[in-house]
C-alpha positions in Angstrom: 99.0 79.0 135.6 100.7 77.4 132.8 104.1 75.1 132.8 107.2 76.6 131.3 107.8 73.7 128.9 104.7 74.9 127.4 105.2 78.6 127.6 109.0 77.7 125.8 107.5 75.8 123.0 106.2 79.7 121.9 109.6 81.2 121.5 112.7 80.3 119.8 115.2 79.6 122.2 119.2 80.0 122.5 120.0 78.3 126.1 118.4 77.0 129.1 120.0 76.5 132.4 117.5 74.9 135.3 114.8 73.0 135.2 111.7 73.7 132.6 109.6 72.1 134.9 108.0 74.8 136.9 104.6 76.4 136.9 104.6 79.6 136.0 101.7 81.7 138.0 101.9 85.0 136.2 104.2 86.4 132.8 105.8 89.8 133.5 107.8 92.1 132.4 107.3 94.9 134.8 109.9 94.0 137.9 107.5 96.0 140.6 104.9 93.0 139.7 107.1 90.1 140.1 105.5 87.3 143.0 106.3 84.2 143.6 106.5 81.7 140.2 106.9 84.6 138.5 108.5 84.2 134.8 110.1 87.9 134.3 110.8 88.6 130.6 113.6 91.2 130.5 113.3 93.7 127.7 115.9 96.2 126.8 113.4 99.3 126.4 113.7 103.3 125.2 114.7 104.6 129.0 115.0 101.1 130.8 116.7 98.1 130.5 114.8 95.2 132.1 117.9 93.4 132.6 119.2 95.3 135.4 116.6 94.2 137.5 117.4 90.4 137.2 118.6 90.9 141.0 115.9 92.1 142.0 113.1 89.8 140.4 115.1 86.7 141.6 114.7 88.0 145.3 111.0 89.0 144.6 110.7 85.4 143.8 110.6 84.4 140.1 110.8 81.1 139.1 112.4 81.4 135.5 114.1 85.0 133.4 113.8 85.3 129.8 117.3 87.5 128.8 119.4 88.4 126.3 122.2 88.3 128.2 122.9 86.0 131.4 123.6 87.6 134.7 127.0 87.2 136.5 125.3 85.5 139.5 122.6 82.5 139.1 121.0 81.5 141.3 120.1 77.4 141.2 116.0 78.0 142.4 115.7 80.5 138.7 115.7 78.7 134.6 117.7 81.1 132.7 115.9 81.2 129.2 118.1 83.3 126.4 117.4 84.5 123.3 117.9 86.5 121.0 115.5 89.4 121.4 113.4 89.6 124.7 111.0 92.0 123.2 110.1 89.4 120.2 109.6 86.9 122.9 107.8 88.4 125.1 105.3 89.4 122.3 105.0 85.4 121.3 104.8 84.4 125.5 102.0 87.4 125.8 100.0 85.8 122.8 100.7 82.0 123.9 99.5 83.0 127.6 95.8 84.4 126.7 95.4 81.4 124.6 96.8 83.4 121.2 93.4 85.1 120.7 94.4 86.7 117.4 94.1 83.4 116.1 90.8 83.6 117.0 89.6 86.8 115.6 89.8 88.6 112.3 92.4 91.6 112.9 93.2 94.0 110.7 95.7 96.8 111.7 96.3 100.4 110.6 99.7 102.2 110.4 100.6 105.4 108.7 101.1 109.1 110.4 97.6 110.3 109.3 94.1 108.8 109.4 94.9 105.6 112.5 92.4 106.2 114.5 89.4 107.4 111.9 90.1 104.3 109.6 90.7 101.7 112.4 87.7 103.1 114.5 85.2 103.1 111.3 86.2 99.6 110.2 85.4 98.8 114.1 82.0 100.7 113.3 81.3 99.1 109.8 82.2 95.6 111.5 79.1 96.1 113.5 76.4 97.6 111.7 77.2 94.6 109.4 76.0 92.7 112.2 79.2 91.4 114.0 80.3 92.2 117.5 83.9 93.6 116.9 86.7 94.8 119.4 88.8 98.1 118.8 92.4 99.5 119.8 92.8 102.8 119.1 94.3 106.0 120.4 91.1 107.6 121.6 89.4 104.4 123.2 89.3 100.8 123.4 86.5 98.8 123.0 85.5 95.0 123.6 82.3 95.0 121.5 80.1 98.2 123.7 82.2 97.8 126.4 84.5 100.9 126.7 87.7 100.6 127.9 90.3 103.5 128.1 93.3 103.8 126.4 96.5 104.4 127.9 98.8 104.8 124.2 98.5 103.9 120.8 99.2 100.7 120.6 99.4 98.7 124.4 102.3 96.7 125.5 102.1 92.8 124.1 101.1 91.6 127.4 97.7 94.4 128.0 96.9 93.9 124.1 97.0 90.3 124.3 94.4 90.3 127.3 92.6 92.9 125.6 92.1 90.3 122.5 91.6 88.1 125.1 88.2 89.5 126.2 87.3 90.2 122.6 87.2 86.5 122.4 85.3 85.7 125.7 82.7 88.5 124.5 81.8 86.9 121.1 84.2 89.4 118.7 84.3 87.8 115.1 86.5 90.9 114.0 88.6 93.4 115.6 90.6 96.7 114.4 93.8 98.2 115.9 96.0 101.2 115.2 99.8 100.1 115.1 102.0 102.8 115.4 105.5 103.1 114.6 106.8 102.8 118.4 104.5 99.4 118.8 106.0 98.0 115.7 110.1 98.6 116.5 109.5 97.9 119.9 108.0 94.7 118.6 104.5 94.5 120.8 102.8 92.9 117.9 104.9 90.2 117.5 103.0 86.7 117.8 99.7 88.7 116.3 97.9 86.9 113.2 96.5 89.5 111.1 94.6 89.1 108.4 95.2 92.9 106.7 97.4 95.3 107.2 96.4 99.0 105.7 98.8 102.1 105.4 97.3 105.3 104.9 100.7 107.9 104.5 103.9 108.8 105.9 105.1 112.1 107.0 107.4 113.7 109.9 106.4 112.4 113.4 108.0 111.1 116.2 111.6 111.9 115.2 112.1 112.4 119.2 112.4 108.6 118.6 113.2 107.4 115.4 115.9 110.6 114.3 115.2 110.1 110.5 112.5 109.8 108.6 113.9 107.0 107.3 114.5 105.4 110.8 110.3 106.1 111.1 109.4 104.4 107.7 111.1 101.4 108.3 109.5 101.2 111.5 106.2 101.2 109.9 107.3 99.1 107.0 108.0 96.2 109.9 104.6 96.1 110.4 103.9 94.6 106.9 107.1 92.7 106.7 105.4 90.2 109.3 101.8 89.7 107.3 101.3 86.1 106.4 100.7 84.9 103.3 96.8 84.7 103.3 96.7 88.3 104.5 95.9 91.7 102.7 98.0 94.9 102.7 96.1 97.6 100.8 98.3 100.9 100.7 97.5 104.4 99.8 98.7 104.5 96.2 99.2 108.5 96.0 101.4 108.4 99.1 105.2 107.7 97.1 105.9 105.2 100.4 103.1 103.0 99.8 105.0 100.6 97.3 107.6 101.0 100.0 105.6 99.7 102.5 105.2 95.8 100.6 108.6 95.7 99.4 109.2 92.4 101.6 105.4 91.1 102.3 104.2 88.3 101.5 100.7 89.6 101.7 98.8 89.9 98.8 98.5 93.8 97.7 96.3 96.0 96.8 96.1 99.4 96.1 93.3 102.8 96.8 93.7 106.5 95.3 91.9 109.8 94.9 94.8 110.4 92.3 95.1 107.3 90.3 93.6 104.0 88.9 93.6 101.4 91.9 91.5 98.4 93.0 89.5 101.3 95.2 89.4 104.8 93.5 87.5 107.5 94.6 86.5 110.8 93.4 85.0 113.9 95.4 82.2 114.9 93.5 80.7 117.7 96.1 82.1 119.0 99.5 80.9 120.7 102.6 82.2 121.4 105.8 79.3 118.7 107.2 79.3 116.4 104.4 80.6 115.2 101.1 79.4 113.4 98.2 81.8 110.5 96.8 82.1 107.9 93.8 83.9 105.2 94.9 84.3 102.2 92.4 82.1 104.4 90.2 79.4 104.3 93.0 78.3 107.4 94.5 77.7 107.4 98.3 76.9 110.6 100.9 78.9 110.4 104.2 78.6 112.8 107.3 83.0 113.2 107.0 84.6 116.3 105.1 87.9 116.6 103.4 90.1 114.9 101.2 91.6 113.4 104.1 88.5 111.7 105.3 88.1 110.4 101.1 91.2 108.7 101.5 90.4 107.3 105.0 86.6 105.9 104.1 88.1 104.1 100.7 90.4 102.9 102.9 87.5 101.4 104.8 85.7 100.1 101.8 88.5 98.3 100.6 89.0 96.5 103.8 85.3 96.1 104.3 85.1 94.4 100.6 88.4 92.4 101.2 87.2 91.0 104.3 84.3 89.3 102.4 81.5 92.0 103.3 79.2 92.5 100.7 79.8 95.4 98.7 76.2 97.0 98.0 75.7 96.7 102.4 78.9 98.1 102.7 78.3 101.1 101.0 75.2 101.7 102.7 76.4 101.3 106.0 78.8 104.2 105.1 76.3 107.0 104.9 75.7 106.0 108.8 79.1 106.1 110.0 79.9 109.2 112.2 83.2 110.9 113.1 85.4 110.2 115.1 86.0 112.7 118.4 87.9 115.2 117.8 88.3 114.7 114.1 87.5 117.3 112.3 84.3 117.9 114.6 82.3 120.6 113.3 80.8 122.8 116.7 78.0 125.8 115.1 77.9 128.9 117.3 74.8 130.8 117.5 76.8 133.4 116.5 77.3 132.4 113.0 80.8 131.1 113.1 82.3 127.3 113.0 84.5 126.0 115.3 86.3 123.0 114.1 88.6 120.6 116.4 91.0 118.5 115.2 94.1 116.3 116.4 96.3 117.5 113.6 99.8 117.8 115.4 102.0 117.6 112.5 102.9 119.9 109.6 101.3 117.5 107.3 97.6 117.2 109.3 97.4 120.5 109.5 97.9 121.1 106.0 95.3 118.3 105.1 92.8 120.3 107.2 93.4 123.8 106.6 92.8 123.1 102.8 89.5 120.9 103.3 88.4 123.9 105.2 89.7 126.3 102.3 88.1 123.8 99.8 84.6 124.4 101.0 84.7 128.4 102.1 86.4 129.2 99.4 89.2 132.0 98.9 87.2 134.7 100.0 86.5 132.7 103.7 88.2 134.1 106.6 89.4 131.0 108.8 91.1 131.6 112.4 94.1 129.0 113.9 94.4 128.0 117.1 97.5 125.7 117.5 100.4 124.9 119.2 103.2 122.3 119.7 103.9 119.3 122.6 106.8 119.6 124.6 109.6 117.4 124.9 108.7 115.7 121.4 109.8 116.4 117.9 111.3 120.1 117.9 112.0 120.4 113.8 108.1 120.2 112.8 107.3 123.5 115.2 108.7 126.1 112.9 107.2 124.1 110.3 103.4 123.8 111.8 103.1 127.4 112.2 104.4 128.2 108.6 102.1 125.8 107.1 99.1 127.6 109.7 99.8 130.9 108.9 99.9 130.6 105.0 96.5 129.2 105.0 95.0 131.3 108.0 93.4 134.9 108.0 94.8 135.3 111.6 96.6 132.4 113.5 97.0 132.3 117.0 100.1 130.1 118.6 99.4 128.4 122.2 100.2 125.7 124.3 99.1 122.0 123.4 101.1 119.8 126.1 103.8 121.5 126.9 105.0 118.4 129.5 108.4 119.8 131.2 109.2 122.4 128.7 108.4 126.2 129.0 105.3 127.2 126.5 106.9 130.5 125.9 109.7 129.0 124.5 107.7 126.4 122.3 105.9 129.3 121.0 109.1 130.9 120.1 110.5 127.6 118.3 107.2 128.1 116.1 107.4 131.6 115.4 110.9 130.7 113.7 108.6 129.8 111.0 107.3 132.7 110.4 107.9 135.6 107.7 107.4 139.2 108.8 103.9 139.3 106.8 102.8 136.0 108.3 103.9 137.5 111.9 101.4 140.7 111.5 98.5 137.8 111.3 99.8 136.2 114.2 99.4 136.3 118.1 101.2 134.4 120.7 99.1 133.5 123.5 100.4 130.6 126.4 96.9 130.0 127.7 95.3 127.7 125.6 91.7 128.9 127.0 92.5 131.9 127.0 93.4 131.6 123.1 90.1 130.2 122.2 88.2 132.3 123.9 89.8 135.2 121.5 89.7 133.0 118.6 85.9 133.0 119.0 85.5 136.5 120.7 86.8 138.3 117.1 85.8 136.2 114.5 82.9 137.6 112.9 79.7 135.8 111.6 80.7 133.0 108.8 84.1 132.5 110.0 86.4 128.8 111.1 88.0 128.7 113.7 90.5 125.6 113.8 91.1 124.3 116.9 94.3 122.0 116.3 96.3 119.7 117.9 94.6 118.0 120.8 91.7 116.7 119.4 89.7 114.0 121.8 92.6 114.6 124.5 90.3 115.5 127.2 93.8 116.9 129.5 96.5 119.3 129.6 100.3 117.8 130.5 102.2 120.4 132.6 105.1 119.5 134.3 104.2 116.1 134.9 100.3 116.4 135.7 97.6 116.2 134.1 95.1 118.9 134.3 91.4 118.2 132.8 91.3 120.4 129.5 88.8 119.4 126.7 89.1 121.6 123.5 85.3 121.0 122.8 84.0 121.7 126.0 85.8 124.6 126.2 84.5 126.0 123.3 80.9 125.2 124.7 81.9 126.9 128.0 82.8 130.1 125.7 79.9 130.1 123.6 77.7 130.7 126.3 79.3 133.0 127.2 79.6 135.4 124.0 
């Protein structure tokens, strides 16, 4: 329990009406969880606005509302606390409540379209073979040091990521790594966070279900580095033209890494396979079990961050011919049949692109690679016609099929992504809803020294169809199927 003078001395505050002197037995912003002493922060969110459950939290039994906007009807046993915007406070009260743990850690957050997950995870991984115990937020999984803890999105709500930082405390984390996406960042669930570095890795199309314009989605990200203090880092991806976008308004101190360009972190591909590549970073040359110019830009990414956060460089670098992929990142399955099978999460235009020419890169033009992707449903219609295009024009056969098609009709996703198509790509290109089904025929026809891409799920280990979630794991699948060729 804490008292709500000291809970208020967190936030910045517009009005009060009742008494501050209360204790406060839990912080919510979920009505169905209110209980007695309650303090119910009410957020204005996508679907939901919190207010309209005022009524119904004062009967539950809580003992003071945070709001934007006062309610007709108060009632003299509830403090009425307004401000400006619910969401920022709640993200201050979340930190304030679990003892503002980010305080107490180093943090370092990745945001950008591309590369989250692999350059959060492996500065997670880096963190620890240096010798530290380290937490992680990420997409795939959560971690307090070894303990695993599944993730439920991206970035968690302010209240579950605070407790999460929480524990990284209790356990000993000196250092901990976190993906912010673009929804955590405009919906403000890192507010009250101390980092100490911010990276961004590149900005293309995503999630214009909920940010419209690309512009809307940039200067969602760009919010993210708006609010780094002053004795922070933000290293940016200088090849990606947003990246001095990104800093406009920091006060961070910047830096800069390119494949392209000079940089305070440049690297160069000096040899490329489809289980390995050889790199010169900084003019040092280091092997790493990762492929593909995205995964370049992703490890200097880690470097830089390793280096900036004090780590010595020579270790650092050594450390990095351990470091593994992450699931379902490019992860490279051999058949005994003499073909590759490759899953990846790529689910936009631009992913897909990265990793259908690493792929071409290392088989050359004379390699026959097979595509097995499709498109979610009820997200981001625009980049469907646009994923198959960029598929089929670097594919010997492509083969469209379901990712999660959620409430919407596969067949008709797989028709907005054959708009892409030109009649040549179209005689490359079958249409087939069952996503097993799809792989198995992927793997059935390719012949010895084929790829087969298997894009857009990833680590996902489930299918979402109207509403449930059925258990469907891209790389056990193509395990089941192997066996059975």
């Amino acid at each position: 329990m804490k008292s709500l003078s000291d809970l208020l001395s967190a936030i910045t505050v517009e009005e009060i009406i009742g008494s501050e002197n209360k204790e406060i037995t839990s912080l919510e912003c979920d009505s169905r969880k209110i209980k007695r002493g309650s303090l119910f922060v009410a957020v204005r969110g996508y679907n939901v606005d919190g207010h309209k459950f005022i009524p119904l939290v004062t009967l539950a039994g809580a003992a003071a509302i945070v709001c934007e906007e006062l309610p007709e009807r108060l009632e003299s046993t509830v403090t009425y606390i307004r401000v400006t915007n619910s969401a920022v406070a709640l993200g201050y009260l979340a930190s304030h409540w679990w003892g503002n743990p980010s305080t107490k850690l180093t943090l370092v957050g990745v945001t950008g379209t591309n590369g989250k997950t692999t350059t959060a995870t492996l500065i997670y991984e880096m963190a620890r073979l240096m010798g530290y115990k380290a937490g992680l937020l990420s997409t795939v999984c959560n971690y307090i040091d070894t303990e695993a803890v599944p993730a439920t999105q991206t970035t968690p709500g302010p209240l579950e990521l605070n407790e999460l930082l929480h524990r990284m405390v209790v356990a000993g984390c000196s250092y901990a790594a976190m993906e912010v996406s673009s929804h955590a960042a405009h919906q403000h669930r890192i507010a009250g966070l101390k980092f100490a570095g911010g990276i961004f890795s590149n900005l293309t199309r995503d999630h214009l279900d909920y940010h419209v314009t690309v512009e809307a989605y940039l200067e969602a990200k760009k919010m993210f580095f708006d609010i780094l203090p002053r004795d922070a880092f933000a290293l940016i991806n200088a090849d990606d033209r947003h990246g001095s976008i990104m800093v406009q308004n920091t006060m961070a101190r910047v830096y800069t890494y390119s494949l392209q360009r000079p940089a305070n972190f440049q690297t160069k591909i000096l040899e490329s396979r489809l289980d390995g590549t050889l790199l010169s970073i900084n003019s040092r040359e280091v092997e790493v079990m990762f492929t593909g110019r995205f995964n370049a830009y992703n490890l200097t990414a880690v470097y830089g961050a390793s280096t900036l956060l004090g780590w010595d460089k020579d270790t650092v670098l050594r450390h990095m011919s351990q470091l593994v992929p992450v699931a379902g990142r490019f992860q490279t399955i051999h058949t005994p049949q003499g073909i590759t099978a490759i899953v990846d999460y790529a689910h936009t235009p631009d992913a897909l692109v990265n990793v259908l020419d690493t792929i071409r890169d290392v088989v050359g033009p004379q390699g026959y690679v097979v595509t097995v992707v499709g498109a979610g449903g009820n997200r981001d219609k625009g980049k469907r016609p646009e994923m198959a295009r960029e598929a089929a024009a670097r594919s010997q056969r492509l083969i469209l099929t379901s990712d999660n098609p959620r409430f919407e009709d596969p067949a008709e996703i797989i028709h907005d992504m054959e708009a892409g198509l030109t009649a040549e790509a179209r005689r490359i290109t079958l249409s087939i809803a069952d996503r097993r089904e799809a792989i198995r025929t992927a793997l059935a026809t390719a012949a010895p020294g084929s790829v087969v891409l298997i894009a857009g799920k990833g680590h996902e280990d489930y299918q979402e169809i109207q509403g449930v979630k059925h258990h469907f794991d891209d790389r056990e699948t193509v395990m089941e199927i192997i066996k059975q060729l």
